[in-house]
MDAnalysis code that builds the backbone (N, CA, C; Angstrom):
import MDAnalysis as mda
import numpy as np

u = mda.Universe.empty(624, n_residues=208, atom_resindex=np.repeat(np.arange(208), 3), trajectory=True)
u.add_TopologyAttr("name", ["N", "CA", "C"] * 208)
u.add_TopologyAttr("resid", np.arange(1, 209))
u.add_TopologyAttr("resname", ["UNK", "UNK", "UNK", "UNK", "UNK", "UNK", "UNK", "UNK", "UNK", "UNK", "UNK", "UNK", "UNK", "UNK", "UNK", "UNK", "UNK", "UNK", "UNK", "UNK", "UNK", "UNK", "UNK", "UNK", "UNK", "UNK", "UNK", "UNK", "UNK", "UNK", "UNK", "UNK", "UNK", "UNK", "UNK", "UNK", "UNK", "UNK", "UNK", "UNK", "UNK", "UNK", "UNK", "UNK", "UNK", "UNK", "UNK", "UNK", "UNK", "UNK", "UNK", "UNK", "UNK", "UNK", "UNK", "UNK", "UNK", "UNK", "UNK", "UNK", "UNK", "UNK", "UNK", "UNK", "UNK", "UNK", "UNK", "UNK", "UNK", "UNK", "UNK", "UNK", "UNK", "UNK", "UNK", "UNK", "UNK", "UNK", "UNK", "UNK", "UNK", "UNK", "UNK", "UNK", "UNK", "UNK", "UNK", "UNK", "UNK", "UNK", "UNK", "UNK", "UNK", "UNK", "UNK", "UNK", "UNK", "UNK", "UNK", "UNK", "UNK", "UNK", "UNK", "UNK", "UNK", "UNK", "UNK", "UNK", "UNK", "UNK", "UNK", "UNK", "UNK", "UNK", "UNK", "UNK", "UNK", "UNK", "UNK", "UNK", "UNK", "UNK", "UNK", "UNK", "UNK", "UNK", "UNK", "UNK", "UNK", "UNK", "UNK", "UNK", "UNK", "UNK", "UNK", "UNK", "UNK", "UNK", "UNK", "UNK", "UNK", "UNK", "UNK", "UNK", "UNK", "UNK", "UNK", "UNK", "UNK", "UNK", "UNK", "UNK", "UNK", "UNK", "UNK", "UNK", "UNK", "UNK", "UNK", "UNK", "UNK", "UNK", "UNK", "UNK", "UNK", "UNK", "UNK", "UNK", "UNK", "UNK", "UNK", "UNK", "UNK", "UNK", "UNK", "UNK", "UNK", "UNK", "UNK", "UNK", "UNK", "UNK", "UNK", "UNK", "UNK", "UNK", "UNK", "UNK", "UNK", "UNK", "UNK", "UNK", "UNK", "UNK", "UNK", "UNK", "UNK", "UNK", "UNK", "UNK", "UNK", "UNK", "UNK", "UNK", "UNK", "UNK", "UNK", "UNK"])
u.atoms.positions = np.array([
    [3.750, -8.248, 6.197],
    [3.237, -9.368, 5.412],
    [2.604, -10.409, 6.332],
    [1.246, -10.880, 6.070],
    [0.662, -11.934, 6.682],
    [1.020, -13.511, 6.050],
    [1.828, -14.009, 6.853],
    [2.042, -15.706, 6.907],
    [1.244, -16.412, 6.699],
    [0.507, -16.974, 5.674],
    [-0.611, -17.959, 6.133],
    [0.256, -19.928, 5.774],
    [-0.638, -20.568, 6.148],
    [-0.192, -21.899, 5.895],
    [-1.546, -22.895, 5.973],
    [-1.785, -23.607, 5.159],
    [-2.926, -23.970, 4.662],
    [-3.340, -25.619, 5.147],
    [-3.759, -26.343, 5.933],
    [-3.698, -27.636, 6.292],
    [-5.371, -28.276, 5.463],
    [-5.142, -28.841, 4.960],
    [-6.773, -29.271, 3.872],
    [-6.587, -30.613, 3.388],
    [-7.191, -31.922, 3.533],
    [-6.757, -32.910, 3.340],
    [-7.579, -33.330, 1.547],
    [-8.645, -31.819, 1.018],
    [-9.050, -31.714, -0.166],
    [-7.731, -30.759, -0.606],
    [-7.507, -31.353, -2.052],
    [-6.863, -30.554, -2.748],
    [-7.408, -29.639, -3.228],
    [-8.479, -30.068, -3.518],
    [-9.309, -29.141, -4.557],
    [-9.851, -27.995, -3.661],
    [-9.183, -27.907, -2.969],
    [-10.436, -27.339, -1.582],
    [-9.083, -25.866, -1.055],
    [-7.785, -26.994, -1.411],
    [-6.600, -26.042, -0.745],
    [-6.221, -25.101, -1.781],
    [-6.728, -25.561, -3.656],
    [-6.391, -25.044, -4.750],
    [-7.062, -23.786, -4.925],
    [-8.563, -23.915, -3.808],
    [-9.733, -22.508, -4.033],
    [-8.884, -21.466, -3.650],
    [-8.535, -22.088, -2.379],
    [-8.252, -20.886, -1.177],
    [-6.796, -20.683, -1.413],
    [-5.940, -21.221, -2.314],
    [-4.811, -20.637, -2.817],
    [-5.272, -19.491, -4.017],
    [-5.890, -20.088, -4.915],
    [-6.214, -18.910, -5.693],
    [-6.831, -17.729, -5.355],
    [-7.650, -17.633, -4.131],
    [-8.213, -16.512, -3.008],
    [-7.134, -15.476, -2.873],
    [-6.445, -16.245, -2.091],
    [-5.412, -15.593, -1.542],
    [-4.029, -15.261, -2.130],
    [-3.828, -15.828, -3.355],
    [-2.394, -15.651, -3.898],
    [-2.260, -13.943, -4.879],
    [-3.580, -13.468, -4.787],
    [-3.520, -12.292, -5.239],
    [-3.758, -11.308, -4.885],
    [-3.500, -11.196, -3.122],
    [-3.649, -10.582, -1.988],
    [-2.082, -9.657, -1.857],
    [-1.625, -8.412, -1.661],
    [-0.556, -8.863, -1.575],
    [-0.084, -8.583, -0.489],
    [-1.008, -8.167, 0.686],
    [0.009, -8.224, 2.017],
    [-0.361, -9.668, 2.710],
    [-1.024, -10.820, 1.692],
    [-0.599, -12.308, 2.274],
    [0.053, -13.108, 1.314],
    [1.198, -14.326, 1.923],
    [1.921, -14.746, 1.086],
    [1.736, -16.172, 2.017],
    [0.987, -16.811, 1.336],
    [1.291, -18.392, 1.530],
    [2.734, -19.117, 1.213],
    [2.534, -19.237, 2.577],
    [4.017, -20.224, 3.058],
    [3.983, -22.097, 2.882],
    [3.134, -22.831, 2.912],
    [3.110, -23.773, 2.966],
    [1.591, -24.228, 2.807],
    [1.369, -25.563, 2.899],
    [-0.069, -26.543, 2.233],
    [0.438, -27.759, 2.546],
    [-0.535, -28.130, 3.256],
    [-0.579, -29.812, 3.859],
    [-1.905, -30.709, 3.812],
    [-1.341, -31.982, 3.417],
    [-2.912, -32.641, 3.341],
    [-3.043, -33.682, 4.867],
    [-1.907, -33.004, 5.365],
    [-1.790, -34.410, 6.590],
    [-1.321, -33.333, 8.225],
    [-1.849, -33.389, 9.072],
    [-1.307, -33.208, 10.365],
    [-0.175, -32.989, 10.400],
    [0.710, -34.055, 10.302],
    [2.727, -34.461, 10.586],
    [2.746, -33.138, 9.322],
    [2.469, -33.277, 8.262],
    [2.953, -31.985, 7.321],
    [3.072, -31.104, 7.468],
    [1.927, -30.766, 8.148],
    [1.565, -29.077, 8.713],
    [2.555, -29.095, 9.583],
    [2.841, -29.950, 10.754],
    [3.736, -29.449, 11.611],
    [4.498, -29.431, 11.074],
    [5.562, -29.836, 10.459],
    [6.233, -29.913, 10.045],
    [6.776, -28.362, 9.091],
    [5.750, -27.813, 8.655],
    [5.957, -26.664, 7.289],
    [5.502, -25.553, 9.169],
    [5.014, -25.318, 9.791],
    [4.762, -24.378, 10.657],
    [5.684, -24.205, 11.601],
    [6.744, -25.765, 12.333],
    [8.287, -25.186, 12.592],
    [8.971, -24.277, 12.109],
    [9.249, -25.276, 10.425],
    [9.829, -24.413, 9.858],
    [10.007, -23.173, 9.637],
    [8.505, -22.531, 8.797],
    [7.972, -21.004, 8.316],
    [7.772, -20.171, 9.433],
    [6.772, -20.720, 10.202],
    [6.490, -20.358, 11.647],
    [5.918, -19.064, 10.957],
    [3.839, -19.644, 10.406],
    [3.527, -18.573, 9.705],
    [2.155, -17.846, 10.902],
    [2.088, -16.590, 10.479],
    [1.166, -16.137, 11.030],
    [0.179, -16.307, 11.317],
    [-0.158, -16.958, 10.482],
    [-2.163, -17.678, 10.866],
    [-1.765, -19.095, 9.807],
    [-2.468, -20.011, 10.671],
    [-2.642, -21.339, 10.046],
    [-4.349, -21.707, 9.810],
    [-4.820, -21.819, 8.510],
    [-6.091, -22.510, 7.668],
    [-6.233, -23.987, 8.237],
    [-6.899, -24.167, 9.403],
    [-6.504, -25.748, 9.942],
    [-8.013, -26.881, 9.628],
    [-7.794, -27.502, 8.982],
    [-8.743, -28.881, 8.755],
    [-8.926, -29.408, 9.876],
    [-10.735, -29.910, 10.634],
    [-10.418, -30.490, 11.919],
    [-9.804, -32.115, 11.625],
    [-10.388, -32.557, 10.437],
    [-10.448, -34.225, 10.156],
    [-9.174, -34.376, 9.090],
    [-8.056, -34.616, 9.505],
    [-7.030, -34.699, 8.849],
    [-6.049, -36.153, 8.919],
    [-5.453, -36.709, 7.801],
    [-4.629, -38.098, 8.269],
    [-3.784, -37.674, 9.001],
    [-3.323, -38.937, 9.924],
    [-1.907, -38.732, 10.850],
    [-2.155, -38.476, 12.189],
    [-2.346, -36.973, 12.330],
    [-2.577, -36.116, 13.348],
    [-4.070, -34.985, 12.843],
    [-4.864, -34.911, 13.697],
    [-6.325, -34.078, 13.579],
    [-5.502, -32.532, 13.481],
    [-6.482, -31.799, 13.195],
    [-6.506, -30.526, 13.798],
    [-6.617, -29.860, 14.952],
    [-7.697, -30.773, 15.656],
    [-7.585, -30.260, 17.318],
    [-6.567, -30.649, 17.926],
    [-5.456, -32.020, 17.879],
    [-4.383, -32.392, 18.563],
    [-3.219, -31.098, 17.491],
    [-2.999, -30.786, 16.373],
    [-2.278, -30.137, 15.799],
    [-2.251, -28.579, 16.179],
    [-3.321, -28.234, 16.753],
    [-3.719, -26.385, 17.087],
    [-2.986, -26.880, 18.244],
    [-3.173, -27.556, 19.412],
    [-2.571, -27.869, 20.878],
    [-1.140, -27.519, 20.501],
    [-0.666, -28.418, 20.041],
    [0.940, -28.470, 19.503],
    [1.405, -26.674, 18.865],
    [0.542, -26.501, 18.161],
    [0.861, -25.316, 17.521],
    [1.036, -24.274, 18.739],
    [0.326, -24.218, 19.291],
    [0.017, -23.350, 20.347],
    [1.286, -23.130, 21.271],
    [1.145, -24.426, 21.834],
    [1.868, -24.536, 23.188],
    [3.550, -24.093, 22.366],
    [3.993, -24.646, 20.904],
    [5.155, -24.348, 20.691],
    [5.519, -22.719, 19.986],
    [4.354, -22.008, 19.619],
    [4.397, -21.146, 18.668],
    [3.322, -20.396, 19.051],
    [2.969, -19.659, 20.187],
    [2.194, -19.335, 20.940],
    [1.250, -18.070, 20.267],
    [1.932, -17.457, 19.365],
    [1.504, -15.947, 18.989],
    [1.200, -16.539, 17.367],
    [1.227, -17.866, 16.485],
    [0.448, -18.504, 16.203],
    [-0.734, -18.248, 15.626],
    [-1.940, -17.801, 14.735],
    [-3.241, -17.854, 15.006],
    [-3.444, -18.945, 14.283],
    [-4.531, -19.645, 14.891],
    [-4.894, -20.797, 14.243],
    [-6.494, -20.694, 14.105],
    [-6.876, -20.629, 12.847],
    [-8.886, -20.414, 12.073],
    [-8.972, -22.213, 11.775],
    [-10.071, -22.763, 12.738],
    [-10.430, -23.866, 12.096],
    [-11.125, -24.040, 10.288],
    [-11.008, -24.721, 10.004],
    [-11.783, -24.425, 8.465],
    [-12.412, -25.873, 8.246],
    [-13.956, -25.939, 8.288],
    [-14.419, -27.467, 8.819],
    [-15.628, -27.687, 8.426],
    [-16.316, -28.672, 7.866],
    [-17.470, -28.498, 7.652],
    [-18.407, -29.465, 8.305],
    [-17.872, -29.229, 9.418],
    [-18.560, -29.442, 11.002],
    [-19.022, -28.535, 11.687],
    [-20.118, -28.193, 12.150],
    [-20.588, -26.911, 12.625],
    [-21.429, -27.391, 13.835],
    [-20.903, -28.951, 15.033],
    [-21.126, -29.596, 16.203],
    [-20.566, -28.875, 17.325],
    [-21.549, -28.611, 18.215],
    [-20.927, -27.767, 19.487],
    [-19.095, -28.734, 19.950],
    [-19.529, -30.129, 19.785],
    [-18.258, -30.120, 20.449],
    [-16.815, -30.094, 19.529],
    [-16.852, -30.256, 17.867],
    [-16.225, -29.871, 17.100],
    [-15.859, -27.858, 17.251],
    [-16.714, -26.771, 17.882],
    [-16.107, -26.197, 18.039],
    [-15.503, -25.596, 18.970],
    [-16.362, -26.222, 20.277],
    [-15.702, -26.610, 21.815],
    [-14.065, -26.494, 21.650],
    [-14.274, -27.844, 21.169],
    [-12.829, -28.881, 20.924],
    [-11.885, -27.350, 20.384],
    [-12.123, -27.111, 19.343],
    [-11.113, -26.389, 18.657],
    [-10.852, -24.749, 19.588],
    [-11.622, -24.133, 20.022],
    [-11.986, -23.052, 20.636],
    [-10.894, -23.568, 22.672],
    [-10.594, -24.341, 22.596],
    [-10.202, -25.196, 23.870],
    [-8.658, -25.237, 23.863],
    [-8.636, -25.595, 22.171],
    [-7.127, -26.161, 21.761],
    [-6.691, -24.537, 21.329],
    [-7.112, -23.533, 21.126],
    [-6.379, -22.262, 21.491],
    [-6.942, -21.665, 19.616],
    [-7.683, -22.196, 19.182],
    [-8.236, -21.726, 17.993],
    [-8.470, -20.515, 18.074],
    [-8.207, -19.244, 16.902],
    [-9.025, -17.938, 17.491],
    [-10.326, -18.143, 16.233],
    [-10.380, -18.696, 15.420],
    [-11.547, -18.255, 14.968],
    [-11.771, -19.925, 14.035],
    [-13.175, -20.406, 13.787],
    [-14.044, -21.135, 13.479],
    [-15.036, -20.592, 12.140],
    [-14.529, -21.276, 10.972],
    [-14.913, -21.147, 9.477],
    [-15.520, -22.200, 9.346],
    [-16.773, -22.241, 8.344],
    [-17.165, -23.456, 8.181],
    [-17.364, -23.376, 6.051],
    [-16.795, -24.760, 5.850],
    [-16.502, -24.888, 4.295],
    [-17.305, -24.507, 3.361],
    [-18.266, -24.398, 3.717],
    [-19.880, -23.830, 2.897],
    [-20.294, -22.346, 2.771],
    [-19.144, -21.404, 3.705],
    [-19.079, -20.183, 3.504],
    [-18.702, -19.140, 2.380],
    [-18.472, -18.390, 1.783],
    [-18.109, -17.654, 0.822],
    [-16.931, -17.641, 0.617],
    [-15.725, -17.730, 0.359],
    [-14.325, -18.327, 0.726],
    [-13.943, -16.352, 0.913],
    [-14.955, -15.566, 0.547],
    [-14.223, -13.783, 1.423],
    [-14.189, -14.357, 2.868],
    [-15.111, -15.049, 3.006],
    [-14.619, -14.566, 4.575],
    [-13.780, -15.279, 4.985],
    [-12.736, -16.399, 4.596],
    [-11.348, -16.477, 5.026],
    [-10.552, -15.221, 4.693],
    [-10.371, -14.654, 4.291],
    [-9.753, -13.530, 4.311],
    [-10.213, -12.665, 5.441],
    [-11.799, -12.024, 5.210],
    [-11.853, -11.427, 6.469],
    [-11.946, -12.036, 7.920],
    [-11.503, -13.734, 8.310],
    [-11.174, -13.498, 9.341],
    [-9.481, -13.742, 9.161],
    [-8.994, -13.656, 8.365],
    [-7.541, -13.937, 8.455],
    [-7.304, -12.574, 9.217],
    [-7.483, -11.425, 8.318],
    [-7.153, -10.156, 8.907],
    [-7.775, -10.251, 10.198],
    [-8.855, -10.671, 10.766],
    [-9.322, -10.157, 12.200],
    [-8.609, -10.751, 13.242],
    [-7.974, -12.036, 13.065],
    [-7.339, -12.615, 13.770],
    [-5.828, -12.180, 13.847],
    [-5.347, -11.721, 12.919],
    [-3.951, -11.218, 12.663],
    [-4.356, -10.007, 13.759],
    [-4.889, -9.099, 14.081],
    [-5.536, -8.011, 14.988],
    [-5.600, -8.209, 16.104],
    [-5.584, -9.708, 16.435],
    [-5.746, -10.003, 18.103],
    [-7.120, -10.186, 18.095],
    [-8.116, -9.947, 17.034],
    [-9.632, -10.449, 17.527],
    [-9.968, -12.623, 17.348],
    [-11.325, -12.580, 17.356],
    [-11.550, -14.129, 16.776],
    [-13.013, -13.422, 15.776],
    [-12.622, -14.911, 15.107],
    [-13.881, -14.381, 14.226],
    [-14.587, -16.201, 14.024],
    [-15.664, -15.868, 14.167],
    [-16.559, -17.352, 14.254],
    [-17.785, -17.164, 12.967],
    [-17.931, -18.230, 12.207],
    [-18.626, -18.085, 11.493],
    [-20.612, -17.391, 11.707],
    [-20.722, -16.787, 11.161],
    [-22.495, -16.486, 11.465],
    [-23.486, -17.778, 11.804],
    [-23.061, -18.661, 10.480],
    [-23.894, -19.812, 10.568],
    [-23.641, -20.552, 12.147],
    [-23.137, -20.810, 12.211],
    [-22.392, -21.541, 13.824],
    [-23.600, -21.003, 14.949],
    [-24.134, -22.196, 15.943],
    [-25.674, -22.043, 16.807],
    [-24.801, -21.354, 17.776],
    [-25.906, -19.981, 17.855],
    [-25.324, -19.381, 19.138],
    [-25.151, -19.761, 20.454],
    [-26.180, -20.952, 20.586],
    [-26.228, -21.467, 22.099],
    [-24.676, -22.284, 22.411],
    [-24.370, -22.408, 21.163],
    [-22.094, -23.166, 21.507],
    [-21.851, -22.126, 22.757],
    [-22.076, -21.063, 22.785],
    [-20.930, -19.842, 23.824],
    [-22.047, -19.129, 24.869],
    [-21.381, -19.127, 25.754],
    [-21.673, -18.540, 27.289],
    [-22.481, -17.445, 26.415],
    [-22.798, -15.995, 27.510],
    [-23.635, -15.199, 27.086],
    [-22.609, -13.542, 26.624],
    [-21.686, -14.008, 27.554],
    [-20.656, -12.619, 26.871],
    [-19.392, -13.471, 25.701],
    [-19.544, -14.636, 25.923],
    [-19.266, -15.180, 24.025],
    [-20.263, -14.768, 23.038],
    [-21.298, -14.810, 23.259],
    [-22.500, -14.698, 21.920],
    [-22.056, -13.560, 21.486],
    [-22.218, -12.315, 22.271],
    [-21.861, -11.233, 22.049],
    [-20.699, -10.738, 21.638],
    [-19.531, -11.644, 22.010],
    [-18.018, -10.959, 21.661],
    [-17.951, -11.841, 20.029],
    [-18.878, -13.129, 19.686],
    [-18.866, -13.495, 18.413],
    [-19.864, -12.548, 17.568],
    [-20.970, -12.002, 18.120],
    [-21.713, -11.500, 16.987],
    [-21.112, -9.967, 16.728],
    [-19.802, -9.531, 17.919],
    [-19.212, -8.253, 17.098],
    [-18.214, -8.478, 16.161],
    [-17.461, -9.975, 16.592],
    [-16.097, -10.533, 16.284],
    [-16.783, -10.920, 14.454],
    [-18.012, -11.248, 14.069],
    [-17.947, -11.710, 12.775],
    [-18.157, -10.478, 12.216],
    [-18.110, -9.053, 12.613],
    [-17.779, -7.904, 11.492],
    [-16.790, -7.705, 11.201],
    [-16.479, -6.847, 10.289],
    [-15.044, -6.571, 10.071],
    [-15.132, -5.453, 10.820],
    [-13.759, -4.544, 10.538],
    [-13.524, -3.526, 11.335],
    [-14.305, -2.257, 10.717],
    [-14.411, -2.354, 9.283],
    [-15.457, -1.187, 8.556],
    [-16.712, -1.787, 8.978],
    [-17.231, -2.736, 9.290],
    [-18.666, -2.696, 9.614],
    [-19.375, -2.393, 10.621],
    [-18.147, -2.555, 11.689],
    [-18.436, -2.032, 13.081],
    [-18.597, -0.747, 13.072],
    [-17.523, -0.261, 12.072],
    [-17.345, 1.291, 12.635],
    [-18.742, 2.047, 12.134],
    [-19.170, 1.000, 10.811],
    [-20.761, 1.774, 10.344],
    [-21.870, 1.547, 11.040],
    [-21.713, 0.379, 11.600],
    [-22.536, -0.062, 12.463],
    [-22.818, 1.066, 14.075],
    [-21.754, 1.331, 14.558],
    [-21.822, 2.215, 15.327],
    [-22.578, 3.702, 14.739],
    [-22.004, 4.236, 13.600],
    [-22.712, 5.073, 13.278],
    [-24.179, 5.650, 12.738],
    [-24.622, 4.240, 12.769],
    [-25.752, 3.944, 12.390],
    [-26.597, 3.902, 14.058],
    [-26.040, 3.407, 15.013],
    [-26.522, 3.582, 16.095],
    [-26.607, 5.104, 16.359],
    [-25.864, 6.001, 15.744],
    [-25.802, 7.396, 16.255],
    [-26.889, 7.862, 14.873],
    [-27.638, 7.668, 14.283],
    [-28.624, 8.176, 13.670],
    [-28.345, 8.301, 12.630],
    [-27.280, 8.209, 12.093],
    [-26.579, 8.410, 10.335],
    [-27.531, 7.739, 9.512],
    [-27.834, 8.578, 8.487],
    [-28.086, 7.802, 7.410],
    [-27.150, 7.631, 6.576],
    [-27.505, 6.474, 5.524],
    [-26.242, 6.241, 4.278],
    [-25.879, 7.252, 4.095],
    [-25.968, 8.215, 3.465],
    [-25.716, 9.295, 2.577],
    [-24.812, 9.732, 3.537],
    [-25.211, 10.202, 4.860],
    [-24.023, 10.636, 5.442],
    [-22.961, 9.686, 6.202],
    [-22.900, 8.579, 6.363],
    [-22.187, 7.537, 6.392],
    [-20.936, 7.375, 5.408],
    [-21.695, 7.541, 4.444],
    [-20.866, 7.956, 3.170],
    [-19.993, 8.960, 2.888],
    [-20.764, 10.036, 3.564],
    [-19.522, 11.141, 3.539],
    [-18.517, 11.389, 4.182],
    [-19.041, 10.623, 5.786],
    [-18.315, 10.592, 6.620],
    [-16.635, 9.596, 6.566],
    [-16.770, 8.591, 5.423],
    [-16.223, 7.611, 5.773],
    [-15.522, 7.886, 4.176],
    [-15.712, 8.613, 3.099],
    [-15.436, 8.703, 1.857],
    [-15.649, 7.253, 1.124],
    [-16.974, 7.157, 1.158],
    [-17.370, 6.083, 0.606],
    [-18.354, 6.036, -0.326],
    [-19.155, 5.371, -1.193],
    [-20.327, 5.660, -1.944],
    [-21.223, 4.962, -1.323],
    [-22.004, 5.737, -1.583],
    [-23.279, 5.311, -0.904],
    [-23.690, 3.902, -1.376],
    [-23.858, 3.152, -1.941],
    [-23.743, 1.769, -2.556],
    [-22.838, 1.013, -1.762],
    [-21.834, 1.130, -1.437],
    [-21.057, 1.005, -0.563],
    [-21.334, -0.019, 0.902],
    [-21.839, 2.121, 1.074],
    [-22.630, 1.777, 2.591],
    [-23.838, 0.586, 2.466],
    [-24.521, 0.825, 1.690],
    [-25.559, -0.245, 1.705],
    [-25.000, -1.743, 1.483],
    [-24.506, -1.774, 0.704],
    [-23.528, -3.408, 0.703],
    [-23.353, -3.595, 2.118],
    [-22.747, -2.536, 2.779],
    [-22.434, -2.905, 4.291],
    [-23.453, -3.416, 5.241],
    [-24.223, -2.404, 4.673],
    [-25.812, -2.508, 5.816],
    [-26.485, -4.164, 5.823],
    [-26.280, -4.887, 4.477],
    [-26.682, -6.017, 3.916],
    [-25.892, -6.838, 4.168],
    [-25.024, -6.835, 4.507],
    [-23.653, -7.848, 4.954],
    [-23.829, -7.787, 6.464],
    [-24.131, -6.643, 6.697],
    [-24.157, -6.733, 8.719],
    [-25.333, -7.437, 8.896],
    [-26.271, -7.050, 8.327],
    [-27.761, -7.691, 8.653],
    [-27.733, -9.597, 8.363],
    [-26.905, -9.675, 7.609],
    [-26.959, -11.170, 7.532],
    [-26.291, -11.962, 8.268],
    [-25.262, -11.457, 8.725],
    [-24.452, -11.228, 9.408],
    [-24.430, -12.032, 10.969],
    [-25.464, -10.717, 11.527],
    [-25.911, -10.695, 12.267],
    [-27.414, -11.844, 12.741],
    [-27.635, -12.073, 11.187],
    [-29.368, -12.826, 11.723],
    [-30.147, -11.920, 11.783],
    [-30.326, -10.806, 11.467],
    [-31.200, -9.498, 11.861],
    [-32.222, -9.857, 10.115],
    [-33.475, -8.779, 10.541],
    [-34.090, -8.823, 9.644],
    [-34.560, -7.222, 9.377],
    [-34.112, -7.281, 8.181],
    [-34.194, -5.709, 7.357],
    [-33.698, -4.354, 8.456],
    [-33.739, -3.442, 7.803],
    [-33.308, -1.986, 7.804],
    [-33.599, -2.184, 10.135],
    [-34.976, -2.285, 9.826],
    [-35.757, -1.600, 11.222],
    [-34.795, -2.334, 12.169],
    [-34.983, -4.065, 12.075],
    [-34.196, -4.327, 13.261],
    [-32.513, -3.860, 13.473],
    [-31.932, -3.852, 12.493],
    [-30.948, -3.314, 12.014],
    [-30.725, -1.872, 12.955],
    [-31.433, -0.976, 12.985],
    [-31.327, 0.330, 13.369],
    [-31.343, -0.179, 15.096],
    [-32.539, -0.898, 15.164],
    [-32.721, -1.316, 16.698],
    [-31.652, -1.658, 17.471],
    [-30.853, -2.594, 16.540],
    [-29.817, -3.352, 17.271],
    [-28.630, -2.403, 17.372],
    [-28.064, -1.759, 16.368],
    [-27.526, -0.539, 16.527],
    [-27.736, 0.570, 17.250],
    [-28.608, 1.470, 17.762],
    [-28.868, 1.355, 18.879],
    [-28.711, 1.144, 20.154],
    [-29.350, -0.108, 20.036],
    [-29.208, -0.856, 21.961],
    [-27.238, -1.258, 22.187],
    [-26.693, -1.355, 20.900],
    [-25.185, -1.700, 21.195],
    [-24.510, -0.888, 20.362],
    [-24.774, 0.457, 20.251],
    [-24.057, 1.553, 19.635],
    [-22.844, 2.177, 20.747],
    [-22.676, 2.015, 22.087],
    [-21.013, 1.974, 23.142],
    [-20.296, 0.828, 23.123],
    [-20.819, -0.740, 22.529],
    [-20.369, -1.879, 22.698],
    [-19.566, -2.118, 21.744],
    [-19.530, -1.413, 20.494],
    [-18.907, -1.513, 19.096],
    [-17.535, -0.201, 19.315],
])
């Protein structure tokens, strides 16, 4: 079972992403805070697997609250969730031991898919987020880190010449499927249509 614990100083905001997630069932929300001191407070306690962290929170921030989290509860994951998307807002958080960077304007799936990526030992950083924030083997460990683990694996196979159809067979999937995938990586990614798509797959078909 995945731990989550929710820090959001919107209610309305903590009410989405409870209803997201409350019908998940290998995640079980443990706690919800609108304040810093709260969160710590419910993450002693529960001591949950991944914490949903607000950077701009009363009391105590999120970047002083991930520090704390960290240093006491080390194995911890902590996903900023922010609708700040400033190099040093994700500096800051990426510093304080954050594994992955959400921004509020996203699709609320992909808190889920980085909950799971981070529960994995990966990070997952939002697409939208300017690539120039991270060194040059960050860009790269974020633009594999925002697939999931099925997109990589199609993604690779797509570097090996697959078409859908056999993608599909390979993976017992429908072909509709695969293409949802192909359209999710490509956006994903910043890529534009099928061609670059194949290209980039391809040139990083051993890197995946």
């Amino acid at each position: 079972m995945i731990t989550v614990a929710i820090a959001e100083d919107h209610q309305s905001l903590i009410d989405g992403v409870n209803l997201l997630l409350k019908y998940e069932e290998e995640i079980s929300i443990v706690g919800m805070a609108n304040d810093g001191e709260e969160l710590l407070k419910i993450v002693r306690l529960k001591q949950p697997k991944v914490v949903l962290m607000d950077i701009r929170m009363p009391k105590i921030d999120g970047i002083a609250a991930t520090n704390i989290i960290k240093k006491e509860l080390p194995y911890t994951k902590v996903i900023a969730f922010s609708m700040f998307d400033q190099e040093d807002a994700v500096r800051q958080m990426i510093d304080a031991g954050a594994s992955g960077y959400l921004l509020k304007n996203s699709p609320l799936e992909e808190v889920l898919t980085a909950i799971h990526q981070v529960v994995r030992g990966e990070t997952y950083f939002d697409a939208a987020l300017d690539p120039s924030f991270f060194s040059k083997d960050r860009k790269q460990q974020v633009k594999k880190q925002i697939l999931s683990k099925s997109e990589r694996e199609i993604l690779k196979l797509i570097g090996q010449g697959k078409t859908s159809s056999e993608i599909a067979a390979i993976r017992f999937n429908s072909v509709s499927t695969i293409e949802t995938h192909r359209k999710n990586i490509i956006r994903k990614l910043g890529l534009h249509g099928k061609g670059e798509l194949l290209r980039y797959a391809i040139e990083k078909k051993y890197d995946f």
